[in-house]
C-alpha positions as CSV (number, residue, x, y, z in Angstrom):
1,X,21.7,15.3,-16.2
2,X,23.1,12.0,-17.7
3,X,26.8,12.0,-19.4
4,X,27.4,9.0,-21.0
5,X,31.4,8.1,-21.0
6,X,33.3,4.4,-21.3
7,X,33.0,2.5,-18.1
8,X,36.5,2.3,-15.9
9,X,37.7,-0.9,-14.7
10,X,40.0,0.0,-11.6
11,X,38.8,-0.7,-8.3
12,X,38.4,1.0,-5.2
13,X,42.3,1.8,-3.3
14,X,43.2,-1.1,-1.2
15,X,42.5,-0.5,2.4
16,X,42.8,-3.3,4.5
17,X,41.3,-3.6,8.0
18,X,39.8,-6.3,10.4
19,X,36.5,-4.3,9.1
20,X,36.8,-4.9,5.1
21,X,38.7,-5.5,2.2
22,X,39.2,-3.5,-0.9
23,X,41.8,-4.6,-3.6
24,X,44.0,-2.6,-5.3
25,X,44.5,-2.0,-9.5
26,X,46.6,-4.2,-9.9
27,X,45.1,-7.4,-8.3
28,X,42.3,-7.3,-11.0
29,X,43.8,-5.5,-13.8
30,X,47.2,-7.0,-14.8
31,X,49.4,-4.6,-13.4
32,X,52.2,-5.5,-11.9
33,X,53.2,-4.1,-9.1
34,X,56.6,-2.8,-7.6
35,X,58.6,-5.5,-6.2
36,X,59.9,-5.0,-2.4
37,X,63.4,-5.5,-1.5
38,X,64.0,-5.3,2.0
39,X,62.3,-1.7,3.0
40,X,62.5,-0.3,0.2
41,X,60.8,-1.0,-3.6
42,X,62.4,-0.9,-7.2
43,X,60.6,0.9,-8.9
44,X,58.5,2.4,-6.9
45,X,54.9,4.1,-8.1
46,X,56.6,7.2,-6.7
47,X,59.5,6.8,-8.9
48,X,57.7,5.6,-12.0
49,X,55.4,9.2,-11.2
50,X,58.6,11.5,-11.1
51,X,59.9,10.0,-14.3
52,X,56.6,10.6,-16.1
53,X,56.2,14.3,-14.5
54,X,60.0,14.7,-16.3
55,X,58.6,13.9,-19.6
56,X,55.8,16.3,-19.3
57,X,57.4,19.1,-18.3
58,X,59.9,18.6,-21.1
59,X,57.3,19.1,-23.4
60,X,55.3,21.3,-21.3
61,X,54.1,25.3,-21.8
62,X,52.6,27.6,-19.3
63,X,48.9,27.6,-20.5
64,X,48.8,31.6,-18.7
65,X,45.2,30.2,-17.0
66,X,44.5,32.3,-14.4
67,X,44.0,30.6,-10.9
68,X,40.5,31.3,-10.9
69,X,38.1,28.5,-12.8
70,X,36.7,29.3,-16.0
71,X,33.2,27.7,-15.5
72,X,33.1,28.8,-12.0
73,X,31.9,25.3,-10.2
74,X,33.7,23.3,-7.6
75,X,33.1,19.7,-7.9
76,X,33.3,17.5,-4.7
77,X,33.6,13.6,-5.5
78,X,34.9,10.6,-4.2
79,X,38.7,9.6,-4.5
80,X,37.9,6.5,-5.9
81,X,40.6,5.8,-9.0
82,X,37.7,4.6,-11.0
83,X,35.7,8.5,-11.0
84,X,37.6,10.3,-14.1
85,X,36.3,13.8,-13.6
86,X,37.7,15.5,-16.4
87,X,36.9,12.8,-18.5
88,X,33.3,12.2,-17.4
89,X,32.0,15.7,-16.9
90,X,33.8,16.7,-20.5
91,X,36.2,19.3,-18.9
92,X,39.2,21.3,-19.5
93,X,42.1,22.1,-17.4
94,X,41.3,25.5,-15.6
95,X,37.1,24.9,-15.8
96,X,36.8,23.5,-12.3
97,X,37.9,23.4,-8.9
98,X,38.4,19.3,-7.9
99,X,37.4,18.1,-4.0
100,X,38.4,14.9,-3.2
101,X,37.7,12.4,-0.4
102,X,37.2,9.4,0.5
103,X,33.4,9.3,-0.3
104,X,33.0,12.4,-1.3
105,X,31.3,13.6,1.7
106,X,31.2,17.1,2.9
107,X,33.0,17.5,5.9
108,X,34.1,20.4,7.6
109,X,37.4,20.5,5.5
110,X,35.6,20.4,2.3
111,X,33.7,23.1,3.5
112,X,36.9,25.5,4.2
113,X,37.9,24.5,0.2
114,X,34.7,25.6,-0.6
115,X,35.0,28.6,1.3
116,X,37.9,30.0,-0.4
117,X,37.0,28.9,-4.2
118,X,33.8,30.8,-3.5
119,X,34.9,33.9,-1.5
120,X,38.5,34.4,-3.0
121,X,38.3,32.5,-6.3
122,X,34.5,33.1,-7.4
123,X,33.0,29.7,-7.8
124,X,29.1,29.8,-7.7
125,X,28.4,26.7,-8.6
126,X,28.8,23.0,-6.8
127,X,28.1,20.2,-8.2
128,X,28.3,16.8,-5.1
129,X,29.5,13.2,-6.7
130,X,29.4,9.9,-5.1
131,X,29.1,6.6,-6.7
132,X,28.1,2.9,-6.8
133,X,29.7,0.5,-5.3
134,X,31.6,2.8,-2.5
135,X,34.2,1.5,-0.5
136,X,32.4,3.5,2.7
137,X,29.5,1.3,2.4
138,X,31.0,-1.6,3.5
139,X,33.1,0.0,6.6
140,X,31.2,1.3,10.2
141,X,32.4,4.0,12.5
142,X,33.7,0.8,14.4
143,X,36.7,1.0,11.8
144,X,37.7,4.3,14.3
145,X,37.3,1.3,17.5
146,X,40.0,-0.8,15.5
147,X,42.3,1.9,14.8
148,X,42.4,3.2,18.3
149,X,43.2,-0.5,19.0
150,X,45.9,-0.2,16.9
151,X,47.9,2.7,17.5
152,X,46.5,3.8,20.7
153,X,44.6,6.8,20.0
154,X,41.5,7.3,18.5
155,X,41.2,9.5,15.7
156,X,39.5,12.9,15.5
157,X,37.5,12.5,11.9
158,X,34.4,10.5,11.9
159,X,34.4,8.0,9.3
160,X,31.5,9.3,7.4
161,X,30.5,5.6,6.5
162,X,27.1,5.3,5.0
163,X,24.7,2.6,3.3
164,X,22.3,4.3,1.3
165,X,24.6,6.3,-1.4
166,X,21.5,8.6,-2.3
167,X,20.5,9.2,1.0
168,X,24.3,10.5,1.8
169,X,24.1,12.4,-1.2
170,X,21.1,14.5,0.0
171,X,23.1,15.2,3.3
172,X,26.2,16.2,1.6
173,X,23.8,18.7,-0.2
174,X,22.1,19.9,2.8
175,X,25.2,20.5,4.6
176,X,26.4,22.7,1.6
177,X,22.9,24.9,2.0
178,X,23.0,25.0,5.6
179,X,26.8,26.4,5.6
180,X,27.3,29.9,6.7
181,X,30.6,30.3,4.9
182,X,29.3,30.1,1.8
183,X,28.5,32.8,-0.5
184,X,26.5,30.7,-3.0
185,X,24.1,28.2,-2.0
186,X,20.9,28.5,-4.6
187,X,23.0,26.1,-7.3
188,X,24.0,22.9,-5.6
189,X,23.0,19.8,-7.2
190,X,24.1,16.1,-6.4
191,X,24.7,12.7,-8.4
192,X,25.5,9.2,-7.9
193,X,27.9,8.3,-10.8
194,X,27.5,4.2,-11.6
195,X,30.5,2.8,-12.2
196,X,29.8,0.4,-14.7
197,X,28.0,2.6,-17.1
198,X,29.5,5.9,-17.0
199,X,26.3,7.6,-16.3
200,X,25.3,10.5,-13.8
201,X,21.8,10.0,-11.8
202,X,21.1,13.3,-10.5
203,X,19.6,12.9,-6.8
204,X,16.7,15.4,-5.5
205,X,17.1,17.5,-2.4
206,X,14.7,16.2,0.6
């Protein structure tokens, strides 16, 4: 399966540890970003969201969807803000249910979403997305070490770090197959989308 699409330009979310460094939109893009003043920002992304949510909804009608998706997939991707979903997999609002996480790995939470959009909202399908140049590639479960450091307290989540994006793939597919939750488990397929070209590589199960 190959979907050919413009290539995004944003970068990975900043995260900023002793571990790695991403940078954020607006270091690379010409954005500006809000100014702080003190604690607080002017202008604020938040702000700047609410004010564009109040223009939609002035011109906004209830499309009647119901809450169940029309194409009856649930897609589990990455977070990163260069993956355009909609966009890239030619969708509609109401086709699809959309998982996101931080390398779109299936953990145990994305396997209760998938739960209930297959048992109480009838998806069949699920379709697994990571991508080039991840942001988990370059961090190690050591990034758990620092934060504990940190704060004081370890978390509970594993990081989920990997190195070989294909390899990670196949293991987000295998733990969607192996699931007992799930209803549907003969139509799982996974990708790596490259974030340069806009193209799907579809990866084989082991």
């Amino acid at each position: 399966m190959a979907i050919f699409v413009p290539s995004h330009s944003e970068p990975y979310p900043s995260v900023t540890t002793n571990v790695s460094t991403m940078s954020t939109s607006a270091s690379l893009s010409g954005h500006t970003p809000a100014e702080p003043v003190g604690d607080t920002a002017v202008g604020s992304v938040t702000d700047r969201l609410v004010e564009a949510n109040t223009k939609y909804a002035a011109a906004f009608t209830d499309p009647g969807m119901d809450a169940r998706p029309v194409l009856k997939v649930a897609i589990v991707a990455c977070m990163d803000a260069r993956l355009d979903l909609h966009a890239a997999l030619g969708l509609e609002l109401g086709d699809c249910h959309t998982i996101r996480n931080a390398g779109g790995v299936v953990t145990d939470d994305v396997i209760r979403s998938l739960t209930i959009s297959q048992r109480a909202l009838g998806t069949r399908s699920v379709v697994l997305i990571h991508h080039t140049g991840c942001g988990l590639e370059s961090l190690t479960e050591e990034f758990r070490q620092d934060l504990e450091n940190e704060v004081g307290q370890r978390p509970t989540w594993a990081v989920e770090s990997f190195r070989d994006v294909e390899q990670d793939v196949r293991q987000s597919m295998q733990r969607v197959r192996t699931s007992p939750f799930l209803l549907h488990t003969d139509d799982i397929r996974g990708f790596v989308f490259d974030v340069q070209t806009g193209l799907l590589r579809e990866i084989e199960s082991a």
